[in-house]
Structure formats: structure tokens, C-alpha cells
C-alpha positions as CSV (number, residue, x, y, z in Angstrom):
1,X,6.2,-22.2,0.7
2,X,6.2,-18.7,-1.1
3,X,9.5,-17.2,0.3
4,X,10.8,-14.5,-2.0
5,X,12.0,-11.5,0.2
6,X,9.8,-8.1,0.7
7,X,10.6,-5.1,-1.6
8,X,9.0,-2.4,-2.9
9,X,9.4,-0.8,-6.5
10,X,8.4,2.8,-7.2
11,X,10.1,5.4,-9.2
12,X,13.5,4.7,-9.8
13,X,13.7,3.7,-6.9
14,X,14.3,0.4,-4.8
15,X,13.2,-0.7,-1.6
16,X,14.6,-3.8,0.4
17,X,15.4,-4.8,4.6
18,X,11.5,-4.7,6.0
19,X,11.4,-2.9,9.0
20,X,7.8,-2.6,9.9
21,X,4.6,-2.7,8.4
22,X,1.4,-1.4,10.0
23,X,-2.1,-0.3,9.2
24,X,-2.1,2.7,10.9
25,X,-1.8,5.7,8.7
26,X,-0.8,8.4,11.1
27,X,3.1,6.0,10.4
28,X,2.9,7.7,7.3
29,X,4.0,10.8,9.2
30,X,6.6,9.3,11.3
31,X,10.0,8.6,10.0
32,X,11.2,6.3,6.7
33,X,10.1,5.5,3.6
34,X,7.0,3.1,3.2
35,X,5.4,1.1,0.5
36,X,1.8,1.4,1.1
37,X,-1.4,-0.5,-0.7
38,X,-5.2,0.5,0.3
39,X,-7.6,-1.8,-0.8
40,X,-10.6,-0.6,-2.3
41,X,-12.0,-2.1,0.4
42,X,-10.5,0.1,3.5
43,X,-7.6,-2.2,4.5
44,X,-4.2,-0.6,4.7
45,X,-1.0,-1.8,4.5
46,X,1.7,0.3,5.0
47,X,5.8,-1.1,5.1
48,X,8.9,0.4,6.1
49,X,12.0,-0.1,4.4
50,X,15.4,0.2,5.5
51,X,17.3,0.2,2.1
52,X,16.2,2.7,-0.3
53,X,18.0,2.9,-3.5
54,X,18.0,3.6,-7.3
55,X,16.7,0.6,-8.8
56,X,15.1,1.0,-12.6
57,X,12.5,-1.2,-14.0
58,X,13.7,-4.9,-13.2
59,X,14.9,-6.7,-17.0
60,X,12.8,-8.9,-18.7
61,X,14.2,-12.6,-18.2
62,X,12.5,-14.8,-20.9
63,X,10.5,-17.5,-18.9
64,X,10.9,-15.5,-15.3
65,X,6.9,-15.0,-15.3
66,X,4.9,-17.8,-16.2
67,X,1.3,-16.2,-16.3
68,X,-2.0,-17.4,-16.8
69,X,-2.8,-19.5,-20.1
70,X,-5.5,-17.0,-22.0
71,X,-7.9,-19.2,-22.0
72,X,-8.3,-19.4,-18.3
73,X,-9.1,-15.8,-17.3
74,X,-12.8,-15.7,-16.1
75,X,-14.8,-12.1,-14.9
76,X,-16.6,-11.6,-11.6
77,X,-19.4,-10.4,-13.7
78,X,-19.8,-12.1,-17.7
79,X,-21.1,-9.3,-20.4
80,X,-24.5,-9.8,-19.9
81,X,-24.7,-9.0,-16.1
82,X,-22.4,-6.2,-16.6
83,X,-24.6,-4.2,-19.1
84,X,-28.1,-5.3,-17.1
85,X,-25.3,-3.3,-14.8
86,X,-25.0,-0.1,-16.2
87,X,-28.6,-0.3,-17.1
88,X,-29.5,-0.5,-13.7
89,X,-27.0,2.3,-12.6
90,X,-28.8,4.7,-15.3
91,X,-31.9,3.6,-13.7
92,X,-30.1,4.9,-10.2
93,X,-29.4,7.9,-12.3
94,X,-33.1,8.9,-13.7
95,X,-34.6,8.7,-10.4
96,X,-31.9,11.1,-9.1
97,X,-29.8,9.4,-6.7
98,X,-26.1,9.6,-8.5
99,X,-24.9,11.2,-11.2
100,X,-22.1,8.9,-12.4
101,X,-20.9,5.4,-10.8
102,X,-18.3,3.3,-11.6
103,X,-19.2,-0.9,-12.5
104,X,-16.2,-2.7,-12.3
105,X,-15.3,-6.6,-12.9
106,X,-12.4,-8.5,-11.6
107,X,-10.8,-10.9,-13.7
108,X,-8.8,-13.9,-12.4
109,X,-7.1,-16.9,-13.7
110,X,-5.3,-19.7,-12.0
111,X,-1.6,-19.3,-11.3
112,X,0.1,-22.8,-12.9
113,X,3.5,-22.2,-11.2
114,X,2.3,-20.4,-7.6
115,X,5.6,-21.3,-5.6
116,X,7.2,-19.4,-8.9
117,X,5.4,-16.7,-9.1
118,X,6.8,-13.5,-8.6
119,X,5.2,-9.8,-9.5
120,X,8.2,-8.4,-9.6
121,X,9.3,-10.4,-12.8
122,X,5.3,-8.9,-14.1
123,X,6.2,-5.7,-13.4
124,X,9.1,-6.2,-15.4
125,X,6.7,-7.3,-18.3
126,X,4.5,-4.4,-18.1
127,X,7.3,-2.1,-17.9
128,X,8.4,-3.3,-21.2
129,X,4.8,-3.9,-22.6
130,X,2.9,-1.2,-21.1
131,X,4.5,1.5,-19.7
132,X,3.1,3.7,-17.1
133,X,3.6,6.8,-14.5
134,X,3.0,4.9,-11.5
135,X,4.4,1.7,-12.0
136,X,5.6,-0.1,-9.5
137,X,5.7,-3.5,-7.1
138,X,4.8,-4.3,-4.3
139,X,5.7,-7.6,-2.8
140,X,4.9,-8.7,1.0
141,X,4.1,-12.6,0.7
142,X,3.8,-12.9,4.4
143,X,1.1,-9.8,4.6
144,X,-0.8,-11.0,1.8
145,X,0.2,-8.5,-0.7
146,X,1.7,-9.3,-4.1
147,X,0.9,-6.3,-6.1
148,X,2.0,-5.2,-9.5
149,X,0.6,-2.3,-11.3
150,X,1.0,-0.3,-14.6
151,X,-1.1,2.3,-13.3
152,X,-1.6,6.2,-15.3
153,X,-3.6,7.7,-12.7
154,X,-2.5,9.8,-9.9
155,X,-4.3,10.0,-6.9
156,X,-2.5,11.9,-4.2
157,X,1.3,13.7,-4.7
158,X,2.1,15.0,-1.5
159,X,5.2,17.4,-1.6
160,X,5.2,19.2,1.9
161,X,2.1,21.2,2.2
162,X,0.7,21.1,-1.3
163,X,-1.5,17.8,-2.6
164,X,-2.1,17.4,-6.0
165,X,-4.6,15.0,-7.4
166,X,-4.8,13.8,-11.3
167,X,-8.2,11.9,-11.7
168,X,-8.7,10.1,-15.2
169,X,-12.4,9.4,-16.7
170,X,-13.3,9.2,-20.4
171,X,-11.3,6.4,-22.2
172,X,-11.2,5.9,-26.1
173,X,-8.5,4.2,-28.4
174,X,-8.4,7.8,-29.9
175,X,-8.7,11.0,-29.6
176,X,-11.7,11.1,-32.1
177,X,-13.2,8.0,-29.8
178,X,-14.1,10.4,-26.9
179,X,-17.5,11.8,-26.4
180,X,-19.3,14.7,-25.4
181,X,-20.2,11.8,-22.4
182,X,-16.6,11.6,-21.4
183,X,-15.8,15.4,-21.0
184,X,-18.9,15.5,-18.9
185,X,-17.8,12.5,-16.6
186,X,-14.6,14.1,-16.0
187,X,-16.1,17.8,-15.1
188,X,-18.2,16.0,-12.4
189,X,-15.3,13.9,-10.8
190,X,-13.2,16.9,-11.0
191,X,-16.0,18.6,-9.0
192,X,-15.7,15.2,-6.6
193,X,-12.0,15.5,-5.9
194,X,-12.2,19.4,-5.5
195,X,-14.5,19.0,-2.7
196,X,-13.1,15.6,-1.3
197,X,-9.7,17.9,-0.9
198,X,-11.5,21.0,0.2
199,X,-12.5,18.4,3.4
200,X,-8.7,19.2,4.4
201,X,-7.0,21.7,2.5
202,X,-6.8,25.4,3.6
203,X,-10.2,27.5,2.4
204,X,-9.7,28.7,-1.1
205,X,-7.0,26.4,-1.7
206,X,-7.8,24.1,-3.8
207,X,-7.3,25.2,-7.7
208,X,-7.9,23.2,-11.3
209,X,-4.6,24.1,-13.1
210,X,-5.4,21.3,-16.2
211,X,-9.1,20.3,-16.9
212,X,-9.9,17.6,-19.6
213,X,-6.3,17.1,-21.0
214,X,-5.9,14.4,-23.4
215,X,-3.3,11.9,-22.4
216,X,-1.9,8.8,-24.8
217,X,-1.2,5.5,-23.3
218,X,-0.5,2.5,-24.8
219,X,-3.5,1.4,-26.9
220,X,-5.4,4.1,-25.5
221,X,-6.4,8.0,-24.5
222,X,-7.7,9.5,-21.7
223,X,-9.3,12.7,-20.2
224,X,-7.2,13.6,-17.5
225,X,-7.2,16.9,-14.8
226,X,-5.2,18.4,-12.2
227,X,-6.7,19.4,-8.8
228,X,-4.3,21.0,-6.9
229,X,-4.5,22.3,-2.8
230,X,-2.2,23.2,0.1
231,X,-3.2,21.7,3.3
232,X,-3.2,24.4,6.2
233,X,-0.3,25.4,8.2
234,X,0.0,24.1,11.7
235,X,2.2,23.9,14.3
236,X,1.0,20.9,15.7
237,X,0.9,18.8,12.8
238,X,-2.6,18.5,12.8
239,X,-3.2,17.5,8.7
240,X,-1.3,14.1,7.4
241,X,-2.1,11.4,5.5
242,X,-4.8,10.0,7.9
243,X,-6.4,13.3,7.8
244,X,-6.0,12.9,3.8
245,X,-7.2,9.4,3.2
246,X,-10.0,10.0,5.2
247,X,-11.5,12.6,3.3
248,X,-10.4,11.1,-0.3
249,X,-10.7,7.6,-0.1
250,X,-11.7,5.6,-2.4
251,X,-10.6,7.5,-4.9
252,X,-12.9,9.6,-6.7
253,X,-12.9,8.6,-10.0
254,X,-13.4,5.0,-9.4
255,X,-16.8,5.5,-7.0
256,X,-19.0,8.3,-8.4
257,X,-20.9,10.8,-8.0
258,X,-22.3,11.9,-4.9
259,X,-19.6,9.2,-3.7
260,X,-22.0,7.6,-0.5
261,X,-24.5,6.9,-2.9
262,X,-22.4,5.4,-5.7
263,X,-20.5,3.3,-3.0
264,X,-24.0,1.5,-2.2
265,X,-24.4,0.9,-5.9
266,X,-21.3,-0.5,-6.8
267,X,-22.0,-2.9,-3.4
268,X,-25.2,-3.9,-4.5
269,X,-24.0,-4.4,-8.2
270,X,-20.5,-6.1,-7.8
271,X,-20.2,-9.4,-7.1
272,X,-16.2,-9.4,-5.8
273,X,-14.1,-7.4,-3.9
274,X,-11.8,-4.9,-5.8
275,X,-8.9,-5.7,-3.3
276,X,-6.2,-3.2,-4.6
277,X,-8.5,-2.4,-8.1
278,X,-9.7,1.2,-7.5
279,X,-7.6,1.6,-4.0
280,X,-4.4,3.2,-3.8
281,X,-0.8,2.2,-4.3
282,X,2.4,3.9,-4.1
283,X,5.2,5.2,-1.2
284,X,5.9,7.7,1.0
285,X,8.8,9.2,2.2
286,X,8.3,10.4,5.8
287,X,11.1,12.1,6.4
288,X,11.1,14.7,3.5
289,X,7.2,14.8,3.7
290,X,6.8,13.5,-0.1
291,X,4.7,10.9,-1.1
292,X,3.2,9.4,-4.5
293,X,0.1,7.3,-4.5
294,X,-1.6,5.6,-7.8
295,X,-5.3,5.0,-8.5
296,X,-4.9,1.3,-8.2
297,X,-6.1,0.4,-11.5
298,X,-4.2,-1.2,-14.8
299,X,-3.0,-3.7,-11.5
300,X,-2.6,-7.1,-10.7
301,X,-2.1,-8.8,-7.5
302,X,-1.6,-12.6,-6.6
303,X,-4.6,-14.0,-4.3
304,X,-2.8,-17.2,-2.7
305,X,-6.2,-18.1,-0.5
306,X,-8.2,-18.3,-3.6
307,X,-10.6,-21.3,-3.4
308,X,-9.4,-23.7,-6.2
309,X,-5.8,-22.4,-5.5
310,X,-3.8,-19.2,-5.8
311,X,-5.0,-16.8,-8.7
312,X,-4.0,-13.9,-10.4
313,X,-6.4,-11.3,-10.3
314,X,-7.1,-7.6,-12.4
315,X,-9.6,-5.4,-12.2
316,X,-11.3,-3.5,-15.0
317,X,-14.2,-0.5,-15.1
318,X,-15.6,2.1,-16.5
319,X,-17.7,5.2,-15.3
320,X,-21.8,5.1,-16.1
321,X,-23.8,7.7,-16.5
322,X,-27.0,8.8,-18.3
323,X,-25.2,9.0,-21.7
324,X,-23.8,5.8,-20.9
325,X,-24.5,2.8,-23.9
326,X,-24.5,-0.5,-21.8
327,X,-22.6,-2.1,-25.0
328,X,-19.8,0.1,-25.2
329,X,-19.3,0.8,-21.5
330,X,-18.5,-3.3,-21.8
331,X,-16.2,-2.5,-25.0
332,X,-14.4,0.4,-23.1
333,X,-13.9,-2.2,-20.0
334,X,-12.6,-4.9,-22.8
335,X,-10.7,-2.5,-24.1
336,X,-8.6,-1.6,-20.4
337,X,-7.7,-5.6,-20.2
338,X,-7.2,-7.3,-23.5
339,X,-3.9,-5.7,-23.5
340,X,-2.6,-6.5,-20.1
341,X,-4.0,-9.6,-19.7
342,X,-2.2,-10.6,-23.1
343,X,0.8,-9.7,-21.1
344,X,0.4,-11.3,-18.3
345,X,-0.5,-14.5,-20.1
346,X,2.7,-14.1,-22.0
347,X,0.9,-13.9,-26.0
348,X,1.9,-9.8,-25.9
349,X,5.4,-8.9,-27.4
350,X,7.0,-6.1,-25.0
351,X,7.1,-2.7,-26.8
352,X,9.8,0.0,-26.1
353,X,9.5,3.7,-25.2
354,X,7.9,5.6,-22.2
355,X,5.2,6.4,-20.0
356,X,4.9,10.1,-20.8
């Protein structure tokens, strides 16, 4: 029986004693602070905590996380399937029904010590190995969620009236990697979040302060923008986070371009469910009307009711569109996992300094 208590990990900051947890978003807007993960798929968990304290990244204690041996990690879709993929999407594209979509894969390996296995002792890793802006933990074993992320994508900062969104697209091991392709990806999902927050922000709101700034990760750049609006005054408290997840979610840069459309070709394409891959992750404090949530990517997540036993799963992407090579779009996916995965199967030495 997996019985390690509920907590939640976000920004300094540490949350223990569960109090509630719920689907219902409109709790977001009540009183506390919550944990929340949204899978990609539209379920919502949201958790209330009791205890909220500073608590930096957990320590790394040698033999704490016993990951996946390399060898054992498998993909939802192999290369071959995944660049008949983006061939398929740019097929999509020439006869005019989406601009960009994003073909993801889900990676999973078998967990060899499940009762053991905590994601707060892989955040730990990541933190050391891969640091990031939105890392964090998640851990709910009764709720089915076990979720550690390293995630560098922001996609909703709430801080009173004014939402701010960071979407990431173009991806390249250097600066000198990214093409004219990626620049032009991230103007259109720019144009995607800037009309998914128009939805509920107040008329002439909603601004790009950064467009197409080059951000350094570990092992990797990207393109990133701000979009940037202030949700409309009223009284009656008519514009939350229901109101805002319902016009933004999934997040843009992980769907496409028009978004409906995209969304029926990633389900016709994809062969698994992204679960928290592509959804969001984060917390909210209710009662000072802040909240942080992270594109749920760079993220892993422990699937106890996995046939053959409980897995550890991580999803990896990348954005197609006409410029698109179906060769690299599989590097650039490659590329987002090997060094994680490394990690989390224990072969990557931890490296030091920050996430920004």
C-alpha cells in the first residue's frame, strides 16, 4: 500500500495537512491555498492545504529515487509513426485546416520499487539536474496524482486582476539551431493566447510586452513571449479561474492553431492520453488572489493502474507546421527527453546553478 502523506511543492514554498480537494474550479476563488493539476485531458484536481510554509527544493539523498532502468522506457508512438505523424499534420496544413499542431509521445517505463516510489525525492533530482521556473510536486496517492515537473513554461500568473501568460515554441540546443520556422510558430501561438485571453479579459486589454525572446535551459533554448491582460472589474466577481480555464485550456502552445481543429488532429494522431503532459500544474492562493500555473510539460507522473504494473510516465512534443522536417521534429522531441529521462533513470550527474 502506497501511503506517503499529501503535499504540494511550488515556489519556495511547502504545502502539508490536506483539507480538501475538488474538481470544481470556481474553489479556486474561495479561500486557501491549493495545489491544482489539469490534465490535458479536462480532469481537474484541485487540493487545499492547511500548512503553507517555506520549503526549498527537497536534498538529494543518494538511493532515495530508484527510477526506471534506461533500457526500459518505451514511446506511445516509435520514430516511424511519429514522422508518418507530422507528415500527415502538414497534409492537414496544405489543405488548410490548421496552421500549426502539436504531435506529442508519452514515454513510460516500469517502476521496479512502486511501494518506494516517491516524486518528491524526483523532484529533488531534477532540481539538482535540471532546473526550472515552475518546478514543483505534486503528490496525492489517494487521488491518483503523483506529479513531478521541471517545467519552463508559464501558462497562467494570476496577481489580482492582471493574467499574464508565457507561451514557449521553437526549441534548439542553440541559439544558432533556431529557424526562420520557429519564430514563425511562436508569432502564431502568440496570436492563439492573445485571443484565448481576449475571451475574458477587459476589451483592449490584452498587450505583448516580450515577443520571441531567447531563453537558455539546461541543454537547450527556446523562443519564449509574454501576453499580458487585466480581467474586467466587477463587483460581483463575475471573472475567476473557471472563467479563465475555460477560455485557455489546453494551453495554447501545446494544441495548435485554430485550436478546435488541432485538438481533432492530435486525437486522431496520438495513441495515449497526455494525462498532466501539455495540461496545467501549479497553485493558487485564494485568499490574496495569486496563482502560478505551468504548461505541464518537462513532467513526470506515477501511473499506479498501468496494465503490467505501476509506470513512470513523461511526455514529449513538438509543434508541426508547413516548414516542419518530419526528421528533425523527431530529433527536437529526442532532444526534450534524453536529458530527463537520464535523470530519472539515475545515469545523469545533478548539475548546480539556477533556472533563470
Amino acid at each position: 500500500m502506497h501511503d506517503l502523506p499529501p503535499m504540494a511543492r511550488f515556489g519556495g514554498l511547502l504545502a502539508t495537512d490536506l483539507r480538501d480537494v475538488t474538481s470544481d474550479p470556481a474553489a479556486l476563488d474561495s479561500t486557501g491555498w491549493w495545489a491544482v493539476v489539469a490534465d490535458f485531458e479536462g480532469r481537474l484536481t484541485c487540493a487545499r492545504f492547511g500548512d503553507v510554509r517555506p520549503g526549498p527544493a527537497p536534498a538529494v539523498v543518494p538511493g532515495r529515487w530508484r527510477g526506471p532502468a534506461p533500457h526500459t522506457w518505451t514511446s506511445s508512438l516509435d520514430r516511424a509513426a511519429y514522422t508518418a505523424g507530422v507528415r500527415r499534420i502538414r497534409e492537414h496544413i496544405a489543405a488548410g485546416e490548421v496552421y500549426q499542431a502539436n504531435l506529442c509521445r508519452v514515454m513510460s517505463a516500469p517502476l521496479p520499487e512502486p511501494a518506494a516510489a516517491d516524486v518528491d525525492a524526483l523532484t529533488a533530482l531534477l532540481a539538482h539536474g535540471n532546473p526550472a521556473p515552475y518546478a514543483g510536486t505534486v503528490r496525492l496517492p489517494a487521488h491518483g496524482v503523483e506529479v513531478a515537473t521541471a517545467s519552463p513554461e508559464l501558462y497562467l500568473r494570476r496577481t489580482g486582476r492582471t493574467v499574464t501568460s508565457g507561451p514557449i515554441k521553437g526549441t534548439g540546443r542553440t541559439a544558432e539551431d533556431l529557424l526562420e520556422k520557429d519564430h514563425a510558430e511562436n508569432v502564431m501561438i502568440v496570436d492563439l493566447v492573445r485571443n484565448d485571453l481576449g475571451r475574458v479579459c477587459a476589451t483592449g486589454s490584452v498587450t505583448v510586452p516580450e515577443l520571441c525572446a531567447i531563453e537558455a535551459h539546461p541543454g537547450l533554448v527556446h523562443l519564449v513571449s509574454t501576453v499580458r491582460g487585466e480581467l474586467p472589474a466587477d463587483p460581483g466577481g463575475g471573472t475567476g479561474w473557471a472563467e479563465l480555464l475555460a477560455a485557455t485550456f489546453p494551453p495554447g502552445s501545446v494544441t495548435g492553431a485554430p485550436k478546435a481543429s488541432a485538438l481533432r488532429i492530435i486525437e486522431a494522431l496520438e495513441t495515449a492520453p497526455r494525462g498532466p503532459y501539455c495540461g496545467g500544474i501549479g497553485w493558487v492562493d485564494a485568499d490574496r488572489g495569486t496563482g502560478e500555473l505551468a504548461v505541464g510539460i518537462r513532467t513526470f507522473w506515477i501511473d499506479r493502474q498501468a496494465t503490467g504494473g505501476p509506470a513512470l510516465r513523461f511526455g514529449t512534443g513538438a509543434g508541426i507546421t508547413w516548414g516542419s522536417d518530419p526528421e528533425r521534429e523527431w530529433a527536437e522531441t529526442e532532444l526534450k527527453a534524453a536529458r530527463l529521462l537520464a535523470i530519472a533513470s539515475g545515469t545523469h550527474q545533478p548539475l548546480g546553478g539556477t533556472p533563470r
